[in-house]
VEXSEZA-683584 format. One record per residue: chain; residue number from 1; x, y, z of N, C-alpha, C in turn. Coordinates in pm, whole numbers, plus 32768, in hexadecimal, padded with zeros to 4 digits. Example, Ala and Ser with C-alpha at 12.3 -4.5 7.8 and 13.67 -1.06 7.14 Angstrom:
(site "A"; 1; (8527; 7DC7; 830C); (84CE; 7E3E; 830C); (8528; 7EB6; 830C));
(site "A"; 2; (8505; 7F1F; 82C4); (8557; 7F96; 82CA); (850A; 8003; 8313));
//
This chain:
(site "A"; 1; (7969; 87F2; 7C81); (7947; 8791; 7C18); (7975; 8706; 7C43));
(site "A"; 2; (7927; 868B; 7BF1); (794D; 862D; 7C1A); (7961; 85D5; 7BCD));
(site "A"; 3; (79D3; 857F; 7BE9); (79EF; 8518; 7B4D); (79BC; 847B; 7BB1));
(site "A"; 4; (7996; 844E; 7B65); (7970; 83B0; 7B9D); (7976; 8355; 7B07));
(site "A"; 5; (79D0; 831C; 7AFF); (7A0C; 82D4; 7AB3); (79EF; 821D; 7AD2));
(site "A"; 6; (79EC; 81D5; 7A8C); (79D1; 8151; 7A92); (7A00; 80EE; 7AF3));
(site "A"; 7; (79C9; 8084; 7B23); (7A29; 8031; 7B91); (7AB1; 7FC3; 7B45));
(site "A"; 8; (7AF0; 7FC4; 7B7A); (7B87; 7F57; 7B47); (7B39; 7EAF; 7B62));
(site "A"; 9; (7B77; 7EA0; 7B16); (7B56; 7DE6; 7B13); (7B83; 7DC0; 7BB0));
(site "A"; 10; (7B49; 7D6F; 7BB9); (7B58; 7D18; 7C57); (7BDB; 7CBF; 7C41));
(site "A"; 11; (7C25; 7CAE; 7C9E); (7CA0; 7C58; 7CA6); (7CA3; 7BEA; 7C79));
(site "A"; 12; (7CB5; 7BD1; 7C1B); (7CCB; 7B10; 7BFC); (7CE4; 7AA8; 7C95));
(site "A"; 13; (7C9C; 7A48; 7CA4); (7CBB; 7A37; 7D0C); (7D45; 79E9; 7CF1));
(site "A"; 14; (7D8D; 799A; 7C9F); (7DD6; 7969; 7C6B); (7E97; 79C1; 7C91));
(site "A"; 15; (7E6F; 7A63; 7C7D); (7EAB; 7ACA; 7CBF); (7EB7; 7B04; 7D41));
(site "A"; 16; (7E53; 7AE4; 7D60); (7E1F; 7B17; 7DF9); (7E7B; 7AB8; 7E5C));
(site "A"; 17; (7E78; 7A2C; 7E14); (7EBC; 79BB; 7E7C); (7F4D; 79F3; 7E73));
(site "A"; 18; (7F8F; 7A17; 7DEC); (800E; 7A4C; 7DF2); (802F; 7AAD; 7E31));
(site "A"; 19; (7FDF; 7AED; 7E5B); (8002; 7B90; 7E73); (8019; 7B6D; 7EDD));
(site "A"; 20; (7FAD; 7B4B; 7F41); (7F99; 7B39; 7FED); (8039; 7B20; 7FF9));
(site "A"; 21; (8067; 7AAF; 7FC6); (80D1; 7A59; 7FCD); (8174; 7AF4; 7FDF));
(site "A"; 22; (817C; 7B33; 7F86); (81C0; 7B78; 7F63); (81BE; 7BFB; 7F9E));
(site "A"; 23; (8246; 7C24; 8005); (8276; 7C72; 803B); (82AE; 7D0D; 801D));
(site "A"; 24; (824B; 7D6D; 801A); (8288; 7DF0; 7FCF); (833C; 7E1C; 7FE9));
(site "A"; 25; (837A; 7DFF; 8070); (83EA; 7DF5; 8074); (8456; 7DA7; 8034));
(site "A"; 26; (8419; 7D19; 8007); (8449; 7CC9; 7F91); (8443; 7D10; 7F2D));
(site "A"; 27; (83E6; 7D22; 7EBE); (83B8; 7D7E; 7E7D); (8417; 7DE3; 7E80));
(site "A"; 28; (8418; 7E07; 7EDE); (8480; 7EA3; 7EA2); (8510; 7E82; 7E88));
(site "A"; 29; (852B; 7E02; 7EA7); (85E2; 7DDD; 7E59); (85DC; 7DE7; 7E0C));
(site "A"; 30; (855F; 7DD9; 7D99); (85AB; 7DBA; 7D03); (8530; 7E49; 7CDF));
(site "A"; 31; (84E4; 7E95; 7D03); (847B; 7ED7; 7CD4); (8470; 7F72; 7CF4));
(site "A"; 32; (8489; 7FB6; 7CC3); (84C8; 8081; 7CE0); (8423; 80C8; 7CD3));
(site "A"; 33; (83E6; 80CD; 7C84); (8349; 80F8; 7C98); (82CD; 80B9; 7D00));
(site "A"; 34; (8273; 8127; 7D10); (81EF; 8102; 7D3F); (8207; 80F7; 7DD6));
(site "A"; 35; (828F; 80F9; 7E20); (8295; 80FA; 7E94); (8253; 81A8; 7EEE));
(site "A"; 36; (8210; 8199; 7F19); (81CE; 8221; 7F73); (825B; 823A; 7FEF));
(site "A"; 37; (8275; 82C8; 802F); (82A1; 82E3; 805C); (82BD; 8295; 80F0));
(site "A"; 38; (830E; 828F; 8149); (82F9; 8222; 81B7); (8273; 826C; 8234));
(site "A"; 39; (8253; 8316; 822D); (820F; 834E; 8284); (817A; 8328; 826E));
(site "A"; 40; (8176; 82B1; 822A); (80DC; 8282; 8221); (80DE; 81EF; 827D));
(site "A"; 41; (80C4; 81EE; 82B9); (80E0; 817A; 831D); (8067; 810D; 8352));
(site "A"; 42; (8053; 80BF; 836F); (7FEE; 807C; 83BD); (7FC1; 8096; 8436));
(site "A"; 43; (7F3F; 80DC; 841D); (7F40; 8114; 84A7); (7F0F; 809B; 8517));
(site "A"; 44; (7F15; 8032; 852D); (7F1C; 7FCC; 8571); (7F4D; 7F39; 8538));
(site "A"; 45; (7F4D; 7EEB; 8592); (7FAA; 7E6E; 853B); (7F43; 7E60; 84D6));
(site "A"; 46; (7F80; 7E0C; 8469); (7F45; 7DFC; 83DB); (7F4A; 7DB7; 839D));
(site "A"; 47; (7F1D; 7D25; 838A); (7EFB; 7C99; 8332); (7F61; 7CE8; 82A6));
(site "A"; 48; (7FAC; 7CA4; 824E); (7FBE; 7CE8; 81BF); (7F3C; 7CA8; 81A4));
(site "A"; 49; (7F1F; 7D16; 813D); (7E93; 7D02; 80E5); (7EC8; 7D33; 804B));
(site "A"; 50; (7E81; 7CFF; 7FED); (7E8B; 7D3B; 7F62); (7DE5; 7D36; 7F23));
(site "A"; 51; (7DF9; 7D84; 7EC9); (7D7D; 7D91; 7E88); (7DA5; 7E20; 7E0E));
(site "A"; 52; (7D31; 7E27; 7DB1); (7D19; 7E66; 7D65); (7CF9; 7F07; 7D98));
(site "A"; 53; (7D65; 7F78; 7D47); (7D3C; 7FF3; 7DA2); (7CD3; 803D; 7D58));
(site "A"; 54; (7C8A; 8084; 7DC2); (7C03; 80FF; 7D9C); (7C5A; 8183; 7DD2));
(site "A"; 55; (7C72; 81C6; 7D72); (7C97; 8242; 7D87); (7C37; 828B; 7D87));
(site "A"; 56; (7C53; 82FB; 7E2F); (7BEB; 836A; 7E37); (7C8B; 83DB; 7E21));
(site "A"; 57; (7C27; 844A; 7DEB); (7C81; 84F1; 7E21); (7C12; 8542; 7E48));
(site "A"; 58; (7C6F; 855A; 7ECD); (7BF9; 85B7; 7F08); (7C55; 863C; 7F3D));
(site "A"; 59; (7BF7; 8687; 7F1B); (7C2F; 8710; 7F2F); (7BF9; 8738; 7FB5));
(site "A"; 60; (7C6D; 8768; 8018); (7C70; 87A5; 809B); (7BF6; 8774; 8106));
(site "A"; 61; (7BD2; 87E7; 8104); (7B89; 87DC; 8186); (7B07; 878A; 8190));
(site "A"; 62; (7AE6; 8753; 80E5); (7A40; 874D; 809D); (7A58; 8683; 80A6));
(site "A"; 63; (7A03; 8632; 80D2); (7A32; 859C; 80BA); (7965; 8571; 80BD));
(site "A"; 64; (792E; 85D0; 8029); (78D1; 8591; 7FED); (78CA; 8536; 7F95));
(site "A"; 65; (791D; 853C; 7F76); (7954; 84BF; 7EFF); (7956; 844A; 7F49));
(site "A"; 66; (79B5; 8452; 7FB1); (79AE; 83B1; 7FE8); (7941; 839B; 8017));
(site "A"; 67; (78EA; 83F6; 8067); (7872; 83A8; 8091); (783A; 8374; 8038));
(site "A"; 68; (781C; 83BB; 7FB1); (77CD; 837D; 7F55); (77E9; 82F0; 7EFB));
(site "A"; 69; (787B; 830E; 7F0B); (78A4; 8285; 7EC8); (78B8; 81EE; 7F37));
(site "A"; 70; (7896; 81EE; 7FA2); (78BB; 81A2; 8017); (784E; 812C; 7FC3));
(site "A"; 71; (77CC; 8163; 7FA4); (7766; 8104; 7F75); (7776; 80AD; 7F1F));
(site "A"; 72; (7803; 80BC; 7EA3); (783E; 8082; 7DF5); (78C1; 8046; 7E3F));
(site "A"; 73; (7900; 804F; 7EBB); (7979; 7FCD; 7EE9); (792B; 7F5A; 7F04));
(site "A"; 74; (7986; 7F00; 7E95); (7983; 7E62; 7ECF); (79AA; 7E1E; 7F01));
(site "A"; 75; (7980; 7DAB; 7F36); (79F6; 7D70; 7FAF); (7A7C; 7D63; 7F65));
(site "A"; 76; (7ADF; 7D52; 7FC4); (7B7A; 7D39; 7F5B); (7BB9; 7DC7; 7F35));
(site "A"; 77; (7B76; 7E5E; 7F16); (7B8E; 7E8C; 7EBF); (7BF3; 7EF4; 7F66));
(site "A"; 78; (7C71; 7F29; 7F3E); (7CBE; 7F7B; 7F47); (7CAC; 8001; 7F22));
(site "A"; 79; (7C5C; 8062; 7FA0); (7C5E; 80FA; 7F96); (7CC7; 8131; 7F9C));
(site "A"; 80; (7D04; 8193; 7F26); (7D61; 81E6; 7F07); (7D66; 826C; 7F2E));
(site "A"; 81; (7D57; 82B2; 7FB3); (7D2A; 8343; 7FA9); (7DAC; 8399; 7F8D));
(site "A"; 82; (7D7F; 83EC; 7EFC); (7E0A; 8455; 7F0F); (7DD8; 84D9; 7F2B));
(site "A"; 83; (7E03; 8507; 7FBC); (7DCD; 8588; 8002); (7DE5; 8625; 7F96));
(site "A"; 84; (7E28; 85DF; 7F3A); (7E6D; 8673; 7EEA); (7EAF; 86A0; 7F51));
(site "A"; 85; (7F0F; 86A1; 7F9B); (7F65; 86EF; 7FDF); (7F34; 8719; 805C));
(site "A"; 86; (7E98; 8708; 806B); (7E6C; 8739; 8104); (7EB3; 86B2; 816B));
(site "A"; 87; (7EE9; 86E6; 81C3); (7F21; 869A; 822B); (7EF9; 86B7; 82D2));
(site "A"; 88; (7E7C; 870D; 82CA); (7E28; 8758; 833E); (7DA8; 8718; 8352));
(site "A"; 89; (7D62; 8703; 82D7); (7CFD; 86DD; 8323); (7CEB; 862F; 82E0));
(site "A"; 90; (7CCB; 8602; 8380); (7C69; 856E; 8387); (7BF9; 8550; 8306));
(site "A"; 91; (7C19; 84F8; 82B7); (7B9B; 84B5; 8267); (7B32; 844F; 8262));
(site "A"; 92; (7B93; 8408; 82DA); (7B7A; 838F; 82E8); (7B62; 835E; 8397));
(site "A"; 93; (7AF4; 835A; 83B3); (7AF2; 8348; 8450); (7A93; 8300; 8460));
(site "A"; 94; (7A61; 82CC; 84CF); (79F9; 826E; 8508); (79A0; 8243; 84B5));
(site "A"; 95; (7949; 82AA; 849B); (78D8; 8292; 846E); (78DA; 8276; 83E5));
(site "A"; 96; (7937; 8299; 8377); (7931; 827D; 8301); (79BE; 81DA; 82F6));
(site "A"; 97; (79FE; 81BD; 836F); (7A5D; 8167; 8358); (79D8; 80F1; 8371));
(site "A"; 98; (798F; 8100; 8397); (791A; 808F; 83FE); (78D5; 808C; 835A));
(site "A"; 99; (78A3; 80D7; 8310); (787D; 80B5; 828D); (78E5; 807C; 821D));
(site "A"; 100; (796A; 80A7; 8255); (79A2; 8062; 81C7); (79D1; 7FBC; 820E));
(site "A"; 101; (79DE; 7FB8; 828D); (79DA; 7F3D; 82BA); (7966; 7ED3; 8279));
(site "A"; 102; (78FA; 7F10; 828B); (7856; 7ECD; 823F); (786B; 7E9A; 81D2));
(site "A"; 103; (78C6; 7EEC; 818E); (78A8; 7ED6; 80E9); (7920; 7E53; 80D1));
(site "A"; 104; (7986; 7E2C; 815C); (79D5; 7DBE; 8135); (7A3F; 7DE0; 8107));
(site "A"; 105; (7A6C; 7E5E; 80D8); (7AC3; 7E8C; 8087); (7B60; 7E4D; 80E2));
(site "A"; 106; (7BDB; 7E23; 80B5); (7C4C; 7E1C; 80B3); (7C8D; 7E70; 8129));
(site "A"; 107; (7C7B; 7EF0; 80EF); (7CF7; 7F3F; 814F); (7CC3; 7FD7; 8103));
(site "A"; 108; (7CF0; 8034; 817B); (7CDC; 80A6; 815A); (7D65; 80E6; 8141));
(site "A"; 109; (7DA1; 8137; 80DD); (7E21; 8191; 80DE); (7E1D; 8214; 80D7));
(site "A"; 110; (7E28; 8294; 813A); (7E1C; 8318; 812B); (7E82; 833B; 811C));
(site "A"; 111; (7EAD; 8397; 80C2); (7F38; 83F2; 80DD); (7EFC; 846E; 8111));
(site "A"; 112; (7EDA; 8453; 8186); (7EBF; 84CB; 81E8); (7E81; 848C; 829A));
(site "A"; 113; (7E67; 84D0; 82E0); (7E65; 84A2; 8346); (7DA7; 848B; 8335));
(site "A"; 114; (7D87; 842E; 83E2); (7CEA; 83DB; 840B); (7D08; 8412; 8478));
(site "A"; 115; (7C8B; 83E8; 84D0); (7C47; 8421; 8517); (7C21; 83B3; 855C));
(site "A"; 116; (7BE1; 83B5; 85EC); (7BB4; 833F; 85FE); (7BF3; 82AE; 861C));
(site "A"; 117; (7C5E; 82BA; 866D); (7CC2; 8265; 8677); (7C5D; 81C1; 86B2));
(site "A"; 118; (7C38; 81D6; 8720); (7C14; 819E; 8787); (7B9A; 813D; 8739));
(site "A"; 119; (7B42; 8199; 86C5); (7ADF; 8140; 8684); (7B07; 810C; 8621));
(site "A"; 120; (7B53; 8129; 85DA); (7BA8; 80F3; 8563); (7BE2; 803C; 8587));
(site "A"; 121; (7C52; 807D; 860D); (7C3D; 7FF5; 8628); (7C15; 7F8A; 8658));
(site "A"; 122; (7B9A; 7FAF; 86BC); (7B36; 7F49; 86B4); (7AE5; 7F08; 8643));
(site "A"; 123; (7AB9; 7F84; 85D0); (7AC1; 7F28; 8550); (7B1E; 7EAA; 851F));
(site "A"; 124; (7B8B; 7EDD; 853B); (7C10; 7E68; 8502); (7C0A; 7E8C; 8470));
(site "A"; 125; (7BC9; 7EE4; 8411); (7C41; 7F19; 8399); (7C84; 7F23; 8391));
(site "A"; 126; (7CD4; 7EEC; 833C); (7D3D; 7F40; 8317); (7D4B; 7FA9; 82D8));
(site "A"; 127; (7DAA; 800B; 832D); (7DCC; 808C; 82EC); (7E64; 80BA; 82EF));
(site "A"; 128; (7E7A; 80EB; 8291); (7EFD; 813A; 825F); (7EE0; 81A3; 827F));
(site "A"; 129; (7F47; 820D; 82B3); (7F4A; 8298; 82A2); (7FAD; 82EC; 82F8));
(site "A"; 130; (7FB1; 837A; 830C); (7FFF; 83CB; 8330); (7FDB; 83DD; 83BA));
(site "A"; 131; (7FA1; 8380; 8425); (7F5E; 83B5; 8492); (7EE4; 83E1; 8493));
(site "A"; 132; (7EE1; 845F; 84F4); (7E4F; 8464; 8539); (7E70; 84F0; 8511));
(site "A"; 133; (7DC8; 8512; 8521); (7D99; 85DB; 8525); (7D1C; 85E4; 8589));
(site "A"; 134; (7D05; 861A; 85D1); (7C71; 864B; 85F5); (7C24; 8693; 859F));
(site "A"; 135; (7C9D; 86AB; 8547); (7C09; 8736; 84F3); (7BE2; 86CD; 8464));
(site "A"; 136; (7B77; 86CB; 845A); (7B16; 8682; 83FF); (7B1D; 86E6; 8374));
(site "A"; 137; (7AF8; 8667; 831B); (7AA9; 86BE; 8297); (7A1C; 8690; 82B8));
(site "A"; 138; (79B0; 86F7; 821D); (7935; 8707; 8254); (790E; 8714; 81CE));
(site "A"; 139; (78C9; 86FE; 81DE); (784E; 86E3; 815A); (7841; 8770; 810B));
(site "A"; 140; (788F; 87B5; 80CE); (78BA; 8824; 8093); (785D; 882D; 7FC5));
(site "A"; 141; (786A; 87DD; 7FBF); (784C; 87B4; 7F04); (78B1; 8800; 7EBC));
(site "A"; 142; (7930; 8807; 7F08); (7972; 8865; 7EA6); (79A0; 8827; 7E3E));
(site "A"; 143; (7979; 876E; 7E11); (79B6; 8703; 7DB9); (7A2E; 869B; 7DE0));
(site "A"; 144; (7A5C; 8665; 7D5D); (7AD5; 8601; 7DA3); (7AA6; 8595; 7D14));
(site "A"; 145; (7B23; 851B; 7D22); (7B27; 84D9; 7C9D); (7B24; 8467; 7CC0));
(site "A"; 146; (7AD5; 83F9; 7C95); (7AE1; 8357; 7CC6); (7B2B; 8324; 7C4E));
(site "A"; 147; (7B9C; 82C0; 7C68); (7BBB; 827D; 7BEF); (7BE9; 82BD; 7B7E));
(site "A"; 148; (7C3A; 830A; 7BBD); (7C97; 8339; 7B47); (7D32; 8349; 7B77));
(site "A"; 149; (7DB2; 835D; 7B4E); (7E37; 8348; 7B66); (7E41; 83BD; 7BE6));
(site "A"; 150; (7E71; 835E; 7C50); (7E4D; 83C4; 7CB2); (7F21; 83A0; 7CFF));
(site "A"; 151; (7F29; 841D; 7D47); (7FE8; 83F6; 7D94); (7FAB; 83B7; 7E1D));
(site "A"; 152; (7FDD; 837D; 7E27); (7FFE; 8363; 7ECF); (806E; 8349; 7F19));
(site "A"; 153; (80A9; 83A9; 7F85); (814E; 83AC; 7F89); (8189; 839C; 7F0C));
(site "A"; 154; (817B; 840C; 7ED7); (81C6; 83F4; 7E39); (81F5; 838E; 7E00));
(site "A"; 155; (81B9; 8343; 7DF2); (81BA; 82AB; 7DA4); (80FB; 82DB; 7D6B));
(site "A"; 156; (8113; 82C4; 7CD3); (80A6; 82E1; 7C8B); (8028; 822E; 7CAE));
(site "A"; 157; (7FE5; 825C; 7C8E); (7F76; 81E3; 7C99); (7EFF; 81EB; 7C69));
(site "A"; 158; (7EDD; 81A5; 7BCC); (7E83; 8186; 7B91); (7E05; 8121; 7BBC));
(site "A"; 159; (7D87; 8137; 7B90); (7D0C; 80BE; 7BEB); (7D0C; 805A; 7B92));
(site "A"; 160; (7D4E; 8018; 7BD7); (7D3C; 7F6E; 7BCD); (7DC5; 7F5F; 7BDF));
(site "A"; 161; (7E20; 7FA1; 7BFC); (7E90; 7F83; 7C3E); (7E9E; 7F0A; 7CBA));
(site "A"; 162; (7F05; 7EA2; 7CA6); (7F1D; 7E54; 7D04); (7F34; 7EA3; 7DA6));
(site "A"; 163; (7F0B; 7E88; 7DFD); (7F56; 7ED6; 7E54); (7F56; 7E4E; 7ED3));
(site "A"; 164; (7FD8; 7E70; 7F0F); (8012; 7E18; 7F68); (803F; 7E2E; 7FF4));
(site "A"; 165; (8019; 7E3E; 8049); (8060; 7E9F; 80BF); (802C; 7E34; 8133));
(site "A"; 166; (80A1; 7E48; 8183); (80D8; 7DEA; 8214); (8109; 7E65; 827A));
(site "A"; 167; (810D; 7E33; 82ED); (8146; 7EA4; 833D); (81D8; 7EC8; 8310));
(site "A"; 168; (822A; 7EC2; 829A); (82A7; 7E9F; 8283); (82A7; 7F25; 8209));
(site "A"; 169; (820A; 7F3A; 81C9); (821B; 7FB2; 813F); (81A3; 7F58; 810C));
(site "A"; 170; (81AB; 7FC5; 8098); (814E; 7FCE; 803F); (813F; 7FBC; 7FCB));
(site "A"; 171; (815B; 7F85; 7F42); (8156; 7F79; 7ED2); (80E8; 7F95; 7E56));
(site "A"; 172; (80CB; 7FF1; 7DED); (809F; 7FFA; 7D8B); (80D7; 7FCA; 7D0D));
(site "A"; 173; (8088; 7F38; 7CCE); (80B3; 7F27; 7C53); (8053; 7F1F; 7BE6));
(site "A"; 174; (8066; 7F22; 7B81); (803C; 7F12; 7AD6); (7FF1; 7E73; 7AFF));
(site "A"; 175; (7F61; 7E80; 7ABE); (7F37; 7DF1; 7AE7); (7FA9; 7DAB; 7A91));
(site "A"; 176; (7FB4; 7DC4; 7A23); (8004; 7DAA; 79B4); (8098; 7D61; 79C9));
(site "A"; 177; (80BB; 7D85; 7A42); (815C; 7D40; 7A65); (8152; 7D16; 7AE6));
(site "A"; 178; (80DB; 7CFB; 7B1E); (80BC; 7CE0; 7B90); (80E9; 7C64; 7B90));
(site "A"; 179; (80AB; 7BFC; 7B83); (80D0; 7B59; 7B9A); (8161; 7B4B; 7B67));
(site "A"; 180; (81B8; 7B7C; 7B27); (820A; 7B6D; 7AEE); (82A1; 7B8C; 7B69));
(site "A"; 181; (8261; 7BDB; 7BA5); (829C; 7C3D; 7C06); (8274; 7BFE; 7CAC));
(site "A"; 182; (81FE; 7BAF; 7C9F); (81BC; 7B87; 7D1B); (824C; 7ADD; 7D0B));
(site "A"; 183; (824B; 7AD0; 7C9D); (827F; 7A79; 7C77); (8315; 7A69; 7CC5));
(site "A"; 184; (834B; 7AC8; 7C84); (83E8; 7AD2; 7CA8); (840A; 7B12; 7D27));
(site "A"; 185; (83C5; 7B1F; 7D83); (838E; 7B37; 7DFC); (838E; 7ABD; 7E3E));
(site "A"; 186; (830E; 7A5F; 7E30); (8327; 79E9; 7E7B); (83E3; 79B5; 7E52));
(site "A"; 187; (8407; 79C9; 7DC7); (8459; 7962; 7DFA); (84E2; 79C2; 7E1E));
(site "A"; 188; (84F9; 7A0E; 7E4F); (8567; 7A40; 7E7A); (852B; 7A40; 7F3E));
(site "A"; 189; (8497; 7A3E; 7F53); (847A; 7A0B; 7FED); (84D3; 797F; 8004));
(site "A"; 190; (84A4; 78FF; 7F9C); (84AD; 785B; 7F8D); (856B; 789E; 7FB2));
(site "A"; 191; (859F; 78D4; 7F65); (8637; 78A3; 7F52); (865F; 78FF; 7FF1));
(site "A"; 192; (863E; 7949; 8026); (867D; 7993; 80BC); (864D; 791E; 8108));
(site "A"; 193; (85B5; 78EB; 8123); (85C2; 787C; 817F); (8622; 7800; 8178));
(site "A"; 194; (864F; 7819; 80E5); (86C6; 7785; 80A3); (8744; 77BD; 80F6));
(site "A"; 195; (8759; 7854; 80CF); (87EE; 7855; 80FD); (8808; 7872; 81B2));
(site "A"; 196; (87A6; 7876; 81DE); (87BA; 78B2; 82AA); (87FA; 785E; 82BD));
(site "A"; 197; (87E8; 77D5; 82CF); (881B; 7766; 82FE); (88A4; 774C; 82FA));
(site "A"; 198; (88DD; 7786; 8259); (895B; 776D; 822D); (89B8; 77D5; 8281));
(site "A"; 199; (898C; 784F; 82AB); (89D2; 788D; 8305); (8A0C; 7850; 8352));
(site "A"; 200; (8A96; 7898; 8371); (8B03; 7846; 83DB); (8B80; 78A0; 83F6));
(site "A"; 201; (8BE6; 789E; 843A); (8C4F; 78D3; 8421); (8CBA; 78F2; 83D8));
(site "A"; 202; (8CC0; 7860; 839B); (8CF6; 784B; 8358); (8CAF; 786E; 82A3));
(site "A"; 203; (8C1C; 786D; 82A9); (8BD6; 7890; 824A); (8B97; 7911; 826B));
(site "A"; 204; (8BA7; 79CC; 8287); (8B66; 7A0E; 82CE); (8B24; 7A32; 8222));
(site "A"; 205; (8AF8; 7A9F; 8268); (8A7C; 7AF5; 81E1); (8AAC; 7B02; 8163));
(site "A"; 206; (8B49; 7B40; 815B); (8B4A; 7BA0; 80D4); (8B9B; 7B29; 808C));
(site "A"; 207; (8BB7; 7A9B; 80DA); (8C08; 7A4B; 8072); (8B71; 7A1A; 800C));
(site "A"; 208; (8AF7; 79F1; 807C); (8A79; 79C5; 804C); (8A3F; 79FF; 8002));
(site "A"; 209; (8A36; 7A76; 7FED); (89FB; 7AD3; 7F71); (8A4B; 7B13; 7F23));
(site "A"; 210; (8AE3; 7B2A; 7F30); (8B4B; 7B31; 7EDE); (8B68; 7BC6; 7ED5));
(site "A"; 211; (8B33; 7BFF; 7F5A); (8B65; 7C9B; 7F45); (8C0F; 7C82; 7FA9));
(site "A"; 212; (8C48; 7C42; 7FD3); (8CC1; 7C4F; 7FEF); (8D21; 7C32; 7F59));
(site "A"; 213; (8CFE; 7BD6; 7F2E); (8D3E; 7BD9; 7E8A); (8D2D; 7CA0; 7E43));
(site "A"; 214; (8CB1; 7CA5; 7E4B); (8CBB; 7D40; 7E38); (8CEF; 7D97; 7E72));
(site "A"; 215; (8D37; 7D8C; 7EF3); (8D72; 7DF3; 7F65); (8E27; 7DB4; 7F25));
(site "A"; 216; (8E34; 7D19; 7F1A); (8EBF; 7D17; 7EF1); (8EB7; 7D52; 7E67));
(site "A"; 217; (8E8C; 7D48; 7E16); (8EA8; 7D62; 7D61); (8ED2; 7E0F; 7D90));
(site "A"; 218; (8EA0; 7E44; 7DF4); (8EAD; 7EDF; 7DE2); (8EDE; 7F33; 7E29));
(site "A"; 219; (8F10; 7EF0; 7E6F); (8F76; 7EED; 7F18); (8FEB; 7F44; 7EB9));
(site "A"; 220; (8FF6; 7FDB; 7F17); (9093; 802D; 7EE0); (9101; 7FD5; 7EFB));
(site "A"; 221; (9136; 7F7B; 7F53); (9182; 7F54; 7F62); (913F; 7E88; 7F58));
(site "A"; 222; (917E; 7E67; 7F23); (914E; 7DBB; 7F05); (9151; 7D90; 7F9C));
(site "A"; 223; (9109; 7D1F; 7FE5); (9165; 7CD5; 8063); (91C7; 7C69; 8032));
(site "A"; 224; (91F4; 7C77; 8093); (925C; 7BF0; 8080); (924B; 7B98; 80D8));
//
């Protein structure tokens, strides 16, 4: 069976400028959800990109769903694949990365392994994922779900989710706290380029961010 559910609004471009800007490793100082596991990786270097996510679930060995939906991505838009737990077979290889390249789309994210190393990156997509497989899925009809709450590296991810990823990680957020969050992001980037400089010997790390005040307050024995 097959669920095909509606497309997510397109990125504000107003957001889009924030996002690019904003570092999922920043991001994760002040932010505990939506981060995917670190075994999803870039499988070649990787521009950060953000955009609006399209969640696919595709079950095992069957990747009819994505062919069919390759035709409804828009440029900008962020493919979400959650393999359901298959981690064997390839979904994503040459010939269907060369169509989602067409369509302009953002970036591809599998939580499972591709195929197709060598054509992938002569495309220059970007892709996320667990590596490589030789063994393919195949046009099965056994179903699969577009656009509905799908996991990826267990961090949950809804369509139209912000998504943010650099060779550094990956981020899923709530369009909803997105700018807010893209926000306090740039400025904790603005204040580390403020404080490098101030480094010194006499000024090292933990006086500058005040975790040596936290190591004296709790020190078994006080210094003197």
């Amino acid at each position: 069976m097959f669920d095909i559910r509606k497309m997510p609004a397109p990125l504000p471009q107003e957001l889009h400028g924030l996002a690019i800007q904003a570092e999922p490793a920043t991001i994760g100082h002040f932010r505990l959800l939506g981060f995917p596991d670190s075994g999803i990786r870039p499988l070649f270097d990787a521009p950060r990109i953000a955009g609006p996510a399209v969640t696919l679930a595709l079950p095992a060995a069957d990747s009819t769903l994505l062919h069919h939906v390759v035709g409804m991505l828009r440029p900008g838009d962020v493919l979400v694949i959650d393999r359901l737990g298959d981690n064997r077979h390839a979904c994503l290889g040459g010939g269907v990365a060369h169509a989602i390249a067409k369509a302009g789309v953002a970036a591809v994210i599998v939580d499972g392994p591709c195929a197709d190393p060598a054509e992938i990156r002569e495309l220059g997509l970007p892709v996320w994922a667990r590596g490589f497989s030789s063994i393919t899925t195949r046009l099965q009809g056994t179903g699969g779900a577009m656009n509905v709450p799908v996991s990826c590296g267990g961090a949950v991810v809804v369509p139209g989710d912000l998504v943010i990823a650099d060779e550094g990680g990956i981020v899923f957020m709530p369009r909803a706290e997105a700018a807010a969050q893209c926000e306090q992001a740039l400025t904790l980037q603005r204040m580390e380029q403020q404080g490098l400089p101030l480094l010194s010997a006499q000024r090292p790390l933990g006086e500058l961010t005040g975790a040596s005040d936290l190591v004296r307050a709790k020190l078994a024995t006080p210094e003197r």
